[in-house]
Structures are given as structure tokens and as C-alpha cells.
C-alpha positions in Angstrom: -7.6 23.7 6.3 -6.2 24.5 2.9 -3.2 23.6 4.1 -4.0 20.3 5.6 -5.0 19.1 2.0 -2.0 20.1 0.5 -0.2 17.7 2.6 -2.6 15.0 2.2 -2.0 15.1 -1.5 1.4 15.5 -0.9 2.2 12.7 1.4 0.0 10.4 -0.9 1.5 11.3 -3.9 4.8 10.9 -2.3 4.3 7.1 -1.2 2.3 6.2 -4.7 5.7 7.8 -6.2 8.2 6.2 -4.0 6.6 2.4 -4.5 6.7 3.0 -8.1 10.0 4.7 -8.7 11.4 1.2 -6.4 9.4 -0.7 -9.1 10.3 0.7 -12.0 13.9 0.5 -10.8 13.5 -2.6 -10.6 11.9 -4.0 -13.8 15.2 -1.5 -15.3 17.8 -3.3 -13.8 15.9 -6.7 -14.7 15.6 -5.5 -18.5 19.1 -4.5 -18.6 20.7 -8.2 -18.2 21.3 -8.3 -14.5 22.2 -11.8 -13.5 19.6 -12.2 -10.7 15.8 -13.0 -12.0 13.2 -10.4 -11.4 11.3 -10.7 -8.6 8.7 -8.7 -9.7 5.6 -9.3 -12.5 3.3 -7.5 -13.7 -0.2 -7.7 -11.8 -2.7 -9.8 -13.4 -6.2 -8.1 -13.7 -7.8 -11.0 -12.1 -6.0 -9.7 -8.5 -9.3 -6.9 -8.2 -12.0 -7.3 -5.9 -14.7 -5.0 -5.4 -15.2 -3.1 -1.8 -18.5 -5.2 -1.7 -17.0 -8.5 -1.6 -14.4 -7.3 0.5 -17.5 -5.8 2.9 -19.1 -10.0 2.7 -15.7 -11.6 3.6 -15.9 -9.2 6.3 -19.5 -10.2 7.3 -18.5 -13.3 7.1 -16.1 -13.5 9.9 -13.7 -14.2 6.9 -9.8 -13.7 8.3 -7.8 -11.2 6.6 -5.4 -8.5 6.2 -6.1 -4.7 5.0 -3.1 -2.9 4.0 -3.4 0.8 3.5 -0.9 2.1 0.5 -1.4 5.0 0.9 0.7 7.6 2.5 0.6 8.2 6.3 -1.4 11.8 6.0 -4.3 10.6 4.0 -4.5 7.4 6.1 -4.8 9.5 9.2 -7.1 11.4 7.2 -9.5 8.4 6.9 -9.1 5.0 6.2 -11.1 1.5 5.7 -11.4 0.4 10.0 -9.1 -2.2 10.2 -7.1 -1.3 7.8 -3.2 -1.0 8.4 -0.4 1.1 7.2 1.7 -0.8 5.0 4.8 0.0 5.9 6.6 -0.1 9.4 6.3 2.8 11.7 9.6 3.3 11.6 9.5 4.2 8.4 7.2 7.2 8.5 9.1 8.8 11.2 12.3 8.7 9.4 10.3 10.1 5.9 8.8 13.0 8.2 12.6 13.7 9.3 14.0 13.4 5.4 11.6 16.0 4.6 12.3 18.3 7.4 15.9 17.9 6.6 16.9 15.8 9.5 18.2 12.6 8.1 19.9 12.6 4.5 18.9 9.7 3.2 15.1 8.7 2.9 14.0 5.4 4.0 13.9 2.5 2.8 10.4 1.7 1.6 11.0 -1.9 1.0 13.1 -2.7 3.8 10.4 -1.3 6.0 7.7 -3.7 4.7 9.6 -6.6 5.2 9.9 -5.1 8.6 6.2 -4.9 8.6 5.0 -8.3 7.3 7.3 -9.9 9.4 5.3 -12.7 11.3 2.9 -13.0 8.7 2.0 -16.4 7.1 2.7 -16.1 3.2 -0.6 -17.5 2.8 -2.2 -15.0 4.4 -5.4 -13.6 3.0 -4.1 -9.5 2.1 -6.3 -7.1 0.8 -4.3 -3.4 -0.4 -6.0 -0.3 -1.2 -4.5 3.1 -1.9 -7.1 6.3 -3.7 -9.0 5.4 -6.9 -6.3 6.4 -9.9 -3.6 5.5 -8.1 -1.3 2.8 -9.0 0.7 2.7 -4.7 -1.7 -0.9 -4.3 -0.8 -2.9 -7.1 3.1 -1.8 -6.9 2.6 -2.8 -3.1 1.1 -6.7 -4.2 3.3 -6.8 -7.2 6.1 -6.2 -4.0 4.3 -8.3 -1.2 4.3 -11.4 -4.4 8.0 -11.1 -4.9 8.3 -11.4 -1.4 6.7 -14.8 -1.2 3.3 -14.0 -0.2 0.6 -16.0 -2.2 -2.8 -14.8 -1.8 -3.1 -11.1 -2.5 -5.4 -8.8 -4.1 -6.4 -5.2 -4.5 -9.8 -3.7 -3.5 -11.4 -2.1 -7.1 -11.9 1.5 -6.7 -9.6 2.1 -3.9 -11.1 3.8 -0.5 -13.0 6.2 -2.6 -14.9 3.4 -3.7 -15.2 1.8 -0.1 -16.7 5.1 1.1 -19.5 5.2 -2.0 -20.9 2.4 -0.7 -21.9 4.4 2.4 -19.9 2.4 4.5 -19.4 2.8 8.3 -16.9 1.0 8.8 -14.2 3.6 8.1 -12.2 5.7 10.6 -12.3 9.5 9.5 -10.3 11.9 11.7 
């Protein structure tokens, strides 16, 4: 059991690291004159929304995507029912075989999300959550903006948050 949280931690401190490494990458090569504009800003504060109004729009019958940031382990773990990885499968198998020293080159993070929103409007509603304190969510709309998509936000509190409010509408494994 021990075990098992070590790689939860692990495998969501990975993805939170890898989204954030691309973006910080990115805002470098942006800041250091690179002809090409950036295509990423800085998320404004008013892209938050609390679980509960995420819960209404839900009871509502309101349409809408929930993308989980986080990494694969702690989404199998648990996560908000509904809710989607963010990245393409493809993506995860090919990180499990980096670490295990089967493939020398890790994936592509952002090459597999545009693999996985392919086919989804740009106005789509998009909701992203990763763990309370961690920053995988925003990085993930500041990304999901840059590629075109228009109406995205990030649930306040992450899934700890979602699960204080007693909710059953989470998938625990």
C-alpha cells in the first residue's frame, strides 16, 4: 500500500512537472526574441470556478467537458465521474515505457493533447482540475487557449475540493 502512494505522488508530480517545464520553455524562448509570438498568457484569475458551480451546471443538464490534469496514477486512483484524462492514451503508455526504460525519448505531452481534443469544438465548454496546490490545470488551459479553444476554466480547489463537498459523483478505485 505504501508503495501504491509513492507512485501516485510520483506520477502526479511528474505530469504537473512535465506541463510546466513545456510552459516555462515556452515563455523562455518567447522572452528571448524568437520571431514567432507566444502562444501562451498568463491565466487570468477570473478563469476559477468553484466545484459547486461546477456541481449546478452539472444539475443543470449543462454540456461540458472535465479534463483531468492530473497524472494517470492518481486519476485511476480517483477522479471527478466524468472526468477525462487530458492527454491521449497513447501518451501514457509510451511515459510508462520511458520510465521502464523502453523507449528513449519521453512523449510528447503537447502533441498528445492535440491528439486528444481533436474533434472538439473551440467553443466548447472545458472544465480542468488537477490536486489542490498544484499548478498541472492552469498550465493545461493556458495550453488548451493557445490552441484556439475559447471557453475554459479551472475548478477552485482542485479534486480535493470536489471531494469536501461530500460528493458522489466521483469514481474511487
Amino acid at each position: 500500500m505504501a508503495r501504491r502512494r509513492v507512485e501516485i505522488k510520483t506520477g502526479t508530480a511528474g505530469l504537473c512537472l512535465a506541463v510546466l517545464g513545456t510552459l516555462v520553455l515556452m515563455l523562455a524562448s518567447a522572452r528571448a526574441g524568437e520571431t514567432d509570438p507566444p502562444r501562451w498568457s498568463v491565466s487570468p484569475k477570473g478563469d476559477a470556478v468553484p466545484a459547486a458551480e461546477i456541481k449546478k451546471w452539472r444539475a443543470a443538464g449543462e454540456d461540458f467537458l472535465i479534463l483531468d490534469a492530473r497524472g494517470k496514477f492518481a486519476f485511476d486512483a480517483g477522479h471527478v465521474d466524468g472526468a477525462v484524462l487530458a492527454l491521449s492514451p497513447g501518451y501514457y503508455r509510451e511515459a510508462e515505457l520511458f520510465v521502464k526504460g523502453a523507449l528513449a525519448v519521453p512523449p510528447d505531452p503537447h502533441a498528445a493533447l492535440v491528439e486528444a481534443m481533436k474533434g472538439v469544438p473551440r467553443n466548447k465548454k472545458i472544465i480542468a482540475y488537477c490536486n489542490a496546490g498544484c499548478a498541472a490545470a492552469t498550465a493545461l488551459l493556458v495550453e488548451l487557449k493557445g490552441l484556439g479553444f475559447t471557453n475554459v476554466r479551472e475548478m477552485e480547489g482542485g479534486y480535493q475540493a470536489w471531494m469536501a463537498g461530500g460528493s458522489s459523483e466521483a469514481v474511487r478505485h
